[in-house]
Every structure is written in C-alpha cells, then in structure tokens.
KETIVEX-207846 format. One record per residue (C-alpha): residue in three letters; x, y, z. Coordinates in steps of 0.02 Angstrom, whole numbers, plus 50000, padded with zeros to 5 digits. Layout:
BEGIN
ALAXYZ
...
This chain:
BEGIN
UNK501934941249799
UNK500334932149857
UNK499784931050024
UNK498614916750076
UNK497304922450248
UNK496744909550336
UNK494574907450317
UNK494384913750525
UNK495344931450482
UNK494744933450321
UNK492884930850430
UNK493514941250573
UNK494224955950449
UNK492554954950343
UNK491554963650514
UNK492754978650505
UNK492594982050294
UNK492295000150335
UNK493955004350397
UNK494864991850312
UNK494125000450146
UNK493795015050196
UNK494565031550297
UNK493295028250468
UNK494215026650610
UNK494845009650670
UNK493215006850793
UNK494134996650931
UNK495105000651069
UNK495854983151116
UNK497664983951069
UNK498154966451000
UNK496274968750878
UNK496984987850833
UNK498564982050783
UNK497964965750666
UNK496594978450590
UNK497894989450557
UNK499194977750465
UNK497664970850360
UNK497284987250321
UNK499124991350267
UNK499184973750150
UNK497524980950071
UNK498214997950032
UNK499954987749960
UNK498724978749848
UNK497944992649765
UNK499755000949728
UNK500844987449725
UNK501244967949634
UNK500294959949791
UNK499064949049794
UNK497894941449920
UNK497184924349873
UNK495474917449877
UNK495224900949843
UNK493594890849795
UNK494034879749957
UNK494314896050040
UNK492794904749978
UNK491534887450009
UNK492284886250173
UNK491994906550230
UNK489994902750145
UNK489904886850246
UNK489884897650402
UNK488214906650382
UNK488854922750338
UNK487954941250372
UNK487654950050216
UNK488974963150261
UNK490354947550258
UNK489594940150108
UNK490024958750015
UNK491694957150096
UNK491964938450019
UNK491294945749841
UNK492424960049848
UNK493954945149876
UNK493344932649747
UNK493314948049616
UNK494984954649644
UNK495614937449647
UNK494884933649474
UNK495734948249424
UNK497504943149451
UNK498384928649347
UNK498944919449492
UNK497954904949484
UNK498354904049284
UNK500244902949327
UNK500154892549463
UNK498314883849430
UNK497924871649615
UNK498164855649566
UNK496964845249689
UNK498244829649675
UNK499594841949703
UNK498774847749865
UNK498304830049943
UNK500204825849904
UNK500604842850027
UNK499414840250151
UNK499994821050161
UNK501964826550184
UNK501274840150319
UNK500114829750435
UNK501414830150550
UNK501144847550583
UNK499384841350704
UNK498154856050622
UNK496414853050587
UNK496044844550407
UNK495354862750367
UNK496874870550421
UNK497974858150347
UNK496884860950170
UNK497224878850192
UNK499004879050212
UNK499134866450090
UNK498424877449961
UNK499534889950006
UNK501004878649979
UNK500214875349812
UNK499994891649734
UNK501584897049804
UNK501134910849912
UNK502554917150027
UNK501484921050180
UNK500114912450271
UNK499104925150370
UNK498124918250536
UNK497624925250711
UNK497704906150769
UNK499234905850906
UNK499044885550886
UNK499214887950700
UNK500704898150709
UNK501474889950857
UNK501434870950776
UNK502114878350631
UNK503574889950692
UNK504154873250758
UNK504624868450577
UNK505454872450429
UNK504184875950280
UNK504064884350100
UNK502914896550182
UNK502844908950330
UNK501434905950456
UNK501204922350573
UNK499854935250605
UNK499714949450465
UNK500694963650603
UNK502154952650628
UNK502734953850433
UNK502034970950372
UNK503514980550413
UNK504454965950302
UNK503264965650155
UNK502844984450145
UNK504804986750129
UNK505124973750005
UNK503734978449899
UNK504254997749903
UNK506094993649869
UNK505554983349718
C-alpha cells in the first residue's frame, strides 16, 4: 500500500521528527495537532513492520526544498527520499510525466492549486490508495467527487489502514 502526503504535512510533520521517530513525548497540547501527530506517527511505525509505503516524489521533494527549509526539515526530507529509494514502487509503477498531465487535465475540475493538482495527480499515477493532507479545502473539493484515491487527513483512515495491514 502506498500512501502519498501532501508537501505542507510532510513540512508541518518534519518540525516534530523527534516524536514521530522517536519515544519523546508528543510536545503539544492542542488537540486536532495531537491527534494528526499521532496518526503520522502510527503510519511510520506501520512502515517499519509492515508492506506500507510512504511516497516521495522528485516533484514532491523539489517542491518541500523550494520552501527554504531548516536543517532539521531538510534531515526529515533525506530520511523520506532514502526510504523511498528503498522500496520498488516507483520501478512498478515508474511516473510517467505524460501520464500525469493527462490526470491533472481530466481533474481540473476539482479547483486545487496547480501544485495541489500536480500532487494528487502523482498520486493517481503511482497508484497510491491514500492522499494524506491537513488542507480542509483540499479534502472538502475532493470529498465532493468520486476518485481512484482517498483525500483525508492521516487520523481519519489510521484505524482503516492499521487494520487492513494487520489482517493481511
């Protein structure tokens, strides 16, 4: 199973490594922040023990060191790019850059962004079954509609994905 994050979580997630990675406590108190942390942290333990895999695209990965990244997110990014390379994903479903304009094309109806578009796009290409964002407007325009892909926030599918990876 691969799960594509949107470049703004991945970023946002990237500021919290040490729990996500590590056992520190989650250091937040907000309850909607506590409870995204903690489903990202979840997918990352179901990665290391499990057939999951979390993508990171080179449009992914130029957009996230576009932004001007601290050095602490640029060790986060490095960590995603190597564990990416380490899967075969992209070898059995390679992202065919015609392939993706032909998505994004048949999806402009949708109204996202061009950079959220590309994103989801990609998604669509390398046939990932989730789409991970903390953008309501994201998830809202594309709730509307019926697509190859699920568009929520990581805590509204955990429950779903930790079950169907353990009952595998």
């Amino acid at each position: 199973m691969l799960i594509y994050l949107d470049s703004n979580l991945v970023q946002y997630c990237a500021d919290y490594e040490d729990f996500l990675f590590g056992n520190v406590k989650v250091p937040v108190r907000e309850r909607k922040l506590y409870r995204e942390l903690n489903a990202m942290k979840r997918l990352i333990d179901l990665d290391q023990i499990t057939n999951l895999h979390i993508a990171a695209s080179p449009q992914l990965l130029n957009e996230l060191l576009d932004g001007k990244p601290t050095l602490k997110q640029r060790e986060v990014y490095t960590m995603l790019t190597e564990a990416w390379k380490d899967t075969v994903w992209e070898e059995v479903f390679p992202i065919g850059y015609d392939e993706v304009k032909k998505i994004e094309i048949s999806f402009r109806y949708l109204g996202l962004t061009p950079k959220d578009l590309r994103h989801l796009s990609e998604a669509i290409a390398l046939k990932a079954s989730y789409f991970f964002t903390n953008d309501g407007c994201i998830i809202r325009k594309c709730k509307k509609h019926k697509l190859p892909i699920r568009v929520s926030k990581p805590s509204e599918c955990i429950e779903e994905i930790s079950q169907g990876l353990i009952l595998k």
